[in-house]
VOBA-1610 file (N, C-alpha, C; in pm, whole numbers, padded with zeros to 5 digits, always signed):
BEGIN
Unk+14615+13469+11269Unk+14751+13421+11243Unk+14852+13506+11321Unk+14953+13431+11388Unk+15041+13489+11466Unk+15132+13532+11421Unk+15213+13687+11437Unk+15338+13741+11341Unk+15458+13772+11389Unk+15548+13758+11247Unk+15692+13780+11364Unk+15741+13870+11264Unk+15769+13973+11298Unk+15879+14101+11229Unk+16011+14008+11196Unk+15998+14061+11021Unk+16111+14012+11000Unk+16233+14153+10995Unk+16345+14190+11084Unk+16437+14221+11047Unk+16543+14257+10924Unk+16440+14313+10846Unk+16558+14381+10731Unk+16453+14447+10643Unk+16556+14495+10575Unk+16479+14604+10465Unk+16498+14567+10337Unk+16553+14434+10302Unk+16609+14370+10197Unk+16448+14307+10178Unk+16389+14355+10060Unk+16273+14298+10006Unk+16284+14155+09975Unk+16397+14184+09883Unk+16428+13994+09806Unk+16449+13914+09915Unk+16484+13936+10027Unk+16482+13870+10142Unk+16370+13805+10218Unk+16269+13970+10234Unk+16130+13886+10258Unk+16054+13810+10136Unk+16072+13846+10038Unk+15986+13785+09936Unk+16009+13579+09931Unk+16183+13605+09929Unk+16217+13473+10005Unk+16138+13392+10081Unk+16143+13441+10194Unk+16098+13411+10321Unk+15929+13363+10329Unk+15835+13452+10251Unk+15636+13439+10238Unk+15697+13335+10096Unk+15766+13319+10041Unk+15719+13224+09881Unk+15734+13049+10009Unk+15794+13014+10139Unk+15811+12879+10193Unk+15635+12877+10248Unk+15613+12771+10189Unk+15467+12731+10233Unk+15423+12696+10402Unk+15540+12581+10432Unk+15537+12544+10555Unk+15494+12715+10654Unk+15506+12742+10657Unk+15507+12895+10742Unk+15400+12973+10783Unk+15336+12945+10871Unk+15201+12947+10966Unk+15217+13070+11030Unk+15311+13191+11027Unk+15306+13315+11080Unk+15293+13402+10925Unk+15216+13508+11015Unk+15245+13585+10916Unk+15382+13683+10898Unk+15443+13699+10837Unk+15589+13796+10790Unk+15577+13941+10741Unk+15594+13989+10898Unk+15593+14128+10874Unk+15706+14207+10834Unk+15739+14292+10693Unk+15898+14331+10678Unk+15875+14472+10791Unk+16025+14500+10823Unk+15996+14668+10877Unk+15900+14788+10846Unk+15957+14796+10694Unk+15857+14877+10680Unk+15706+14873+10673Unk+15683+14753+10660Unk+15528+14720+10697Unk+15495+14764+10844Unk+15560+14691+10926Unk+15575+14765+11077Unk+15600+14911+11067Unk+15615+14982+11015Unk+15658+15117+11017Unk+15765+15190+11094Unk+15870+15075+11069Unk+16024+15089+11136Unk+16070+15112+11015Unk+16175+15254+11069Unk+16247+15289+10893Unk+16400+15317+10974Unk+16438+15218+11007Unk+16642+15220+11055Unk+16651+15107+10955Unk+16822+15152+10942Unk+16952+15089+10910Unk+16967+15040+11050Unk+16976+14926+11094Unk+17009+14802+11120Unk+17174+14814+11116Unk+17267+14848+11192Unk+17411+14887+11200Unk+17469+14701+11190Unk+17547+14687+11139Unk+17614+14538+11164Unk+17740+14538+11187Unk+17798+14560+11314Unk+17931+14604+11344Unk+18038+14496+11354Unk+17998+14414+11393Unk+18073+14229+11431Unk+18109+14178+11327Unk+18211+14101+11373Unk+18292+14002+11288Unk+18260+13886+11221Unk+18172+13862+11272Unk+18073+13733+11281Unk+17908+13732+11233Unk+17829+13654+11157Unk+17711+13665+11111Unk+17639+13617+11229Unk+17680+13523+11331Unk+17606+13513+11434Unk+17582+13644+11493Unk+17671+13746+11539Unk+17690+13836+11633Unk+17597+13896+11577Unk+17632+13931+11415Unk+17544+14077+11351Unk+17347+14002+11362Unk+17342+13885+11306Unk+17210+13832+11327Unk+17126+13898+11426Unk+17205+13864+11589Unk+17158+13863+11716Unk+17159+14050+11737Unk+17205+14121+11677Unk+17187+14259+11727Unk+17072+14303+11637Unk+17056+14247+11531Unk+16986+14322+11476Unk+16835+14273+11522Unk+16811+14148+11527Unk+16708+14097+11603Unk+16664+14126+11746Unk+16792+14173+11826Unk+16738+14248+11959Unk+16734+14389+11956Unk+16778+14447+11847Unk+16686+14575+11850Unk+16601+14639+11776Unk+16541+14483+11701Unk+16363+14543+11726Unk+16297+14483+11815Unk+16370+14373+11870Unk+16254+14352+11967Unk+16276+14456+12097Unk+16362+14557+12113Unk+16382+14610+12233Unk+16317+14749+12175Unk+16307+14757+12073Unk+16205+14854+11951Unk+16078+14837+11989Unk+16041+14724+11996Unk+15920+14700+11958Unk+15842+14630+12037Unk+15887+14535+12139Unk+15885+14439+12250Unk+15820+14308+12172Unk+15781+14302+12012Unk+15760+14153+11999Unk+15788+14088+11952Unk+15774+14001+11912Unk+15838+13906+11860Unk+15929+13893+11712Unk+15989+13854+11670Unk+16071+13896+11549Unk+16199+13795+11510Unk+16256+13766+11371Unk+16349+13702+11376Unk+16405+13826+11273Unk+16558+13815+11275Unk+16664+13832+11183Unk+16736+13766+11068Unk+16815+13822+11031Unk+16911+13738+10918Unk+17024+13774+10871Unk+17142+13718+10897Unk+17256+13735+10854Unk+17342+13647+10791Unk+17371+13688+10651Unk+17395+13570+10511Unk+17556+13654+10475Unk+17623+13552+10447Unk+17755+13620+10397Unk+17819+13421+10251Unk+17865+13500+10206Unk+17922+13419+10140Unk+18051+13389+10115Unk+18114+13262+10161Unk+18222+13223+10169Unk+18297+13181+10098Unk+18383+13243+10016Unk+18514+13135+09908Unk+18599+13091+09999Unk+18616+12932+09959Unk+18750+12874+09959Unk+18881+12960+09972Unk+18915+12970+09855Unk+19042+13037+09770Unk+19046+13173+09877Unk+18948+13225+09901Unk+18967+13372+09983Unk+18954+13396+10104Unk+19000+13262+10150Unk+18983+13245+10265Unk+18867+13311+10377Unk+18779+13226+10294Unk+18593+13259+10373Unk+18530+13408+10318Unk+18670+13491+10219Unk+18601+13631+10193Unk+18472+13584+10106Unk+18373+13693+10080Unk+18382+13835+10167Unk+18298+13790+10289Unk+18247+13666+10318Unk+18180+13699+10467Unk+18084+13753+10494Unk+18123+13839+10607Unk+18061+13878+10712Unk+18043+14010+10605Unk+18149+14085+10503Unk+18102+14217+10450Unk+18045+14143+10354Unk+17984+14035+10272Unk+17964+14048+10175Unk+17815+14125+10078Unk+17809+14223+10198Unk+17690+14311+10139Unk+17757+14418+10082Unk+17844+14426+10187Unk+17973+14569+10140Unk+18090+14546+10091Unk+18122+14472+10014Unk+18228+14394+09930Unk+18330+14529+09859Unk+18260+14577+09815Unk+18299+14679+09691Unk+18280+14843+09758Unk+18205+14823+09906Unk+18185+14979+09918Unk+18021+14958+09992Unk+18020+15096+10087Unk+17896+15126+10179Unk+17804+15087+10065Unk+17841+15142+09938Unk+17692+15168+09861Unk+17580+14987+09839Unk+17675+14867+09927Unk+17587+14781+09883Unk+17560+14770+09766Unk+17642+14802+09619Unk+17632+14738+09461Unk+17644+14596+09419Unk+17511+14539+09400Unk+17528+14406+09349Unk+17656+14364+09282Unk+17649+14452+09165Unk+17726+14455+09067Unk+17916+14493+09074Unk+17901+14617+09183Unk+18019+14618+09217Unk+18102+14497+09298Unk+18048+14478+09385Unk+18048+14334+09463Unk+18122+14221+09355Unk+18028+14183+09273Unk+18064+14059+09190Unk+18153+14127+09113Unk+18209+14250+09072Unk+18294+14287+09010Unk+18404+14263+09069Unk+18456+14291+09213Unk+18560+14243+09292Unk+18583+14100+09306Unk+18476+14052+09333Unk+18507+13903+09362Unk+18525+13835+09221Unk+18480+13852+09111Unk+18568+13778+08987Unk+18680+13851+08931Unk+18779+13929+08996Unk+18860+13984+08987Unk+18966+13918+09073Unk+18924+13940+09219Unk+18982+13849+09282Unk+19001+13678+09288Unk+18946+13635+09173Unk+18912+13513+09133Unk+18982+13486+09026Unk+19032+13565+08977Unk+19046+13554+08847Unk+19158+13487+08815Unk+19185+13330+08742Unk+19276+13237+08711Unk+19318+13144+08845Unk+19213+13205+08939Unk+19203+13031+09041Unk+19142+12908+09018Unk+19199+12837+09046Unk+19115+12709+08988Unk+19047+12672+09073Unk+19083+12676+09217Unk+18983+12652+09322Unk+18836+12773+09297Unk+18718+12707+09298Unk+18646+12793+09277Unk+18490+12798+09384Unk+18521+12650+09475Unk+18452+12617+09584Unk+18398+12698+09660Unk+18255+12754+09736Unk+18236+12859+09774Unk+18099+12804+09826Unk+18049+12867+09942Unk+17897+12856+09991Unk+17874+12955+10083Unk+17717+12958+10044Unk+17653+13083+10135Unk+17604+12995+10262Unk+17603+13126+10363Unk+17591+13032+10461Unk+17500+13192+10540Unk+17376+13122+10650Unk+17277+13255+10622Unk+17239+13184+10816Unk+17275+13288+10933Unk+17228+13250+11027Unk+17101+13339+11059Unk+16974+13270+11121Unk+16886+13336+11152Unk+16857+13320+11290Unk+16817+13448+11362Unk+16851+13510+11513Unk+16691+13529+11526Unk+16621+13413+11652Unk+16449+13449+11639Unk+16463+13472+11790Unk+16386+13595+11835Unk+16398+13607+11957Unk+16211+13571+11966Unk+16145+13494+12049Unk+16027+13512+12073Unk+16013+13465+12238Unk+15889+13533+12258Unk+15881+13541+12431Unk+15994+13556+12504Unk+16079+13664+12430Unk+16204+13696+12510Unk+16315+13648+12515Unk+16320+13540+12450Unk+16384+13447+12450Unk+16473+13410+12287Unk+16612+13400+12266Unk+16659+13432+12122Unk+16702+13283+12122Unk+16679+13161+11979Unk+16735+13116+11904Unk+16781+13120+11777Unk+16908+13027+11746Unk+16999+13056+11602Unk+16922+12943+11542Unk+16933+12950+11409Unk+16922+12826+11323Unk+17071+12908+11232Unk+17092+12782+11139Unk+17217+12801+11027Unk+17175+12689+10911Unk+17204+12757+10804Unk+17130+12731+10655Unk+17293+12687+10579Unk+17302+12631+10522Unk+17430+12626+10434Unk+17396+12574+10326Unk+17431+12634+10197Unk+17443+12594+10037Unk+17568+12570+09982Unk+17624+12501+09936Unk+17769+12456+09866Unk+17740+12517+09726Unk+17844+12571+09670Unk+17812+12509+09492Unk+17963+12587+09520Unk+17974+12657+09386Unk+18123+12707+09326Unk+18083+12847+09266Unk+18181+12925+09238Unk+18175+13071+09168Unk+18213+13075+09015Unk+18142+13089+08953Unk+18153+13097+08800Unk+18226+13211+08768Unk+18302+13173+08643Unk+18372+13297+08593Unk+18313+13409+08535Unk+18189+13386+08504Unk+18108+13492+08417Unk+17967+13488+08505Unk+17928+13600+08470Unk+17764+13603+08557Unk+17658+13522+08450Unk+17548+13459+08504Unk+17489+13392+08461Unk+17343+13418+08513Unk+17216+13482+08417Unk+17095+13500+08453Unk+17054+13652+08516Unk+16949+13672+08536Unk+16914+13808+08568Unk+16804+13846+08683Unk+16795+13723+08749Unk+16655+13705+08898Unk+16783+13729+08977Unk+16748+13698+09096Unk+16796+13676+09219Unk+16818+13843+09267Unk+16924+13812+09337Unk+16967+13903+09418Unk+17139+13950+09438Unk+17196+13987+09465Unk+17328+13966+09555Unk+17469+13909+09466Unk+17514+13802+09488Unk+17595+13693+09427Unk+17554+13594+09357Unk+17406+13580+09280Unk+17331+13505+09241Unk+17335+13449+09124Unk+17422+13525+09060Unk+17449+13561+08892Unk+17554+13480+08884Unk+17658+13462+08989Unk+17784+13368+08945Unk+17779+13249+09047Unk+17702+13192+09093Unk+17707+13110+09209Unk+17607+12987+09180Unk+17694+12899+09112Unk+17650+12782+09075Unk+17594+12608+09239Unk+17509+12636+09267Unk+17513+12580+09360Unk+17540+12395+09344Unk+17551+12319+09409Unk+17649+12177+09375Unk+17492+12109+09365Unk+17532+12053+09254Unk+17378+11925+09207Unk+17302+12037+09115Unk+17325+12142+09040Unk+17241+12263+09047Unk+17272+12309+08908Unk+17224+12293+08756Unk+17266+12287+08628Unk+17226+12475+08584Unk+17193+12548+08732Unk+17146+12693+08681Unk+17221+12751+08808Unk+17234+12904+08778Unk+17269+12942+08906Unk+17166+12978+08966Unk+17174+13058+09084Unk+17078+13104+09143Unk+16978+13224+09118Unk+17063+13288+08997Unk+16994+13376+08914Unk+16888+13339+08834Unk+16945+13218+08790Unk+16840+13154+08672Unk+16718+13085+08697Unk+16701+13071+08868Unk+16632+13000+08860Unk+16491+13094+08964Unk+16376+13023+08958Unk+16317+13084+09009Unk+16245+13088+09153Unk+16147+13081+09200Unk+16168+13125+09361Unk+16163+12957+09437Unk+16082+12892+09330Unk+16029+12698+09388Unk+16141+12630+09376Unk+16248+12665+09250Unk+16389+12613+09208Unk+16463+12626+09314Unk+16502+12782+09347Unk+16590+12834+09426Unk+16562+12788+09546Unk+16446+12757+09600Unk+16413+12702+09746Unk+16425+12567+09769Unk+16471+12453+09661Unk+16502+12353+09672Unk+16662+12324+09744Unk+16748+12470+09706Unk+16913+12474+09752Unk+16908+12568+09872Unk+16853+12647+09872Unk+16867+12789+09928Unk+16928+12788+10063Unk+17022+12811+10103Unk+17065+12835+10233Unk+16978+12891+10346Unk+16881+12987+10300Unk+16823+13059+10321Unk+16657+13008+10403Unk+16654+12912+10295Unk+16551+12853+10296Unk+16560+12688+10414Unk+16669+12637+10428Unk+16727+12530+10460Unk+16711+12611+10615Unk+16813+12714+10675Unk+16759+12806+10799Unk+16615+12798+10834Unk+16567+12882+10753Unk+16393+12926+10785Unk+16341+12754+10836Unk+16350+12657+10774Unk+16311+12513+10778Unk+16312+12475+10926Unk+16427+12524+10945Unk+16481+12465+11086Unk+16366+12539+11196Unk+16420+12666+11147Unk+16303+12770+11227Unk+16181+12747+11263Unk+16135+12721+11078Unk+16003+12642+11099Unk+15950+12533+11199Unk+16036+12457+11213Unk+16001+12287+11219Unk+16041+12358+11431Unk+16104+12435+11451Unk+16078+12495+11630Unk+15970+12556+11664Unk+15906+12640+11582Unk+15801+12702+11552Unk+15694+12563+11617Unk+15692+12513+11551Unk+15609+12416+11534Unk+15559+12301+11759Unk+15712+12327+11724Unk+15708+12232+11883Unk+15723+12335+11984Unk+15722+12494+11946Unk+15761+12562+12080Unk+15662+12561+12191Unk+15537+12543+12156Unk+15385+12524+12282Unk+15436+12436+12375Unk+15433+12312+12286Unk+15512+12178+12393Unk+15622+12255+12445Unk+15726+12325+12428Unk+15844+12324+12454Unk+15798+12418+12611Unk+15745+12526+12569Unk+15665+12618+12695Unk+15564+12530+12803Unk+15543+12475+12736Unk+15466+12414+12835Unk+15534+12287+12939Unk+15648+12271+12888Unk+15721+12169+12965Unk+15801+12239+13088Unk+15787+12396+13044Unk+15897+12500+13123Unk+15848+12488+13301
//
């Protein structure tokens, strides 16, 4: 089976990523590879940060590998937090602090519209494509459930009677932004021989 380094150190990320069946590589996290960096994300943009972090492991490592860069967008906050929404509240990356700001900053809007949106950066044979994942739902006033990850606890996704906390990895992969990306990925994966071979 053929493998592609996945780019990050966010477990719940890879665990994500091995629970999609379709997926005929194997998923190596960093530290499985025995890469131990912070991954710097300096850009404004989840495309930009995606694509650096994915070219430097492959310039790490010379093989093959994809990335991931997920930020979550309110309405009302005009797209905050984005591109920081790992660092919402502070370097320290606190789940909790995080969602502490953002239902603060929420607090008595009625607009409550919001989606994650997660680009993934695959560089293979040298060569880098994007896919882009998008989930709709809204931000709840109170946290809800105790799985997930991140913003999971207040983030009711649209058609979706649980949040993303509540639900579990087969549930969550029915909405997942995350998962909707990887798909795309997948389904190139699939035709890239033909695609090389037409080169």
């Amino acid at each position: 089976m053929q493998q592609l380094i996945f780019a990050t150190n966010n477990q719940h990320k890879v665990d994500e990523i091995r629970s999609i069946p379709a997926i005929k590589y194997k998923i190596i996290s960093l530290k499985e590879a025995g890469i131990n960096i912070d991954i710097p994300e300096p850009y404004d943009t989840l495309e930009e940060n995606a694509t650096e972090k994915s070219i430097v492991i492959h310039k790490l490592t010379g093989l093959n590998c994809f990335s991931e860069d997920t930020g979550l967008e309110v309405e009302a906050l005009n797209g905050e937090p984005g591109v920081k929404s790992a660092r919402y509240a502070g370097d320290g990356k606190s789940f909790k602090k995080n969602i502490e700001k953002l239902l603060f900053k929420m607090k008595g809007l009625k607009n409550r519209n919001a989606q994650f949106r997660t680009i993934l950066s695959l560089i293979i044979d040298g060569n880098e494509y994007k896919f882009e994942g998008i989930c709709k739902g809204i931000i709840l006033a109170d946290i809800r459930g105790e799985g997930g990850f991140g913003y999971d606890p207040v983030f009711l996704p649209s058609g979706a009677q649980k949040t993303f906390a509540e639900m579990d990895m087969e549930e969550k992969n029915r909405f997942s932004h995350r998962k909707k990306a990887m798909d795309k990925l997948v389904d190139f994966l699939q035709i890239l021989p033909k695609k090389l071979n037409n080169i």
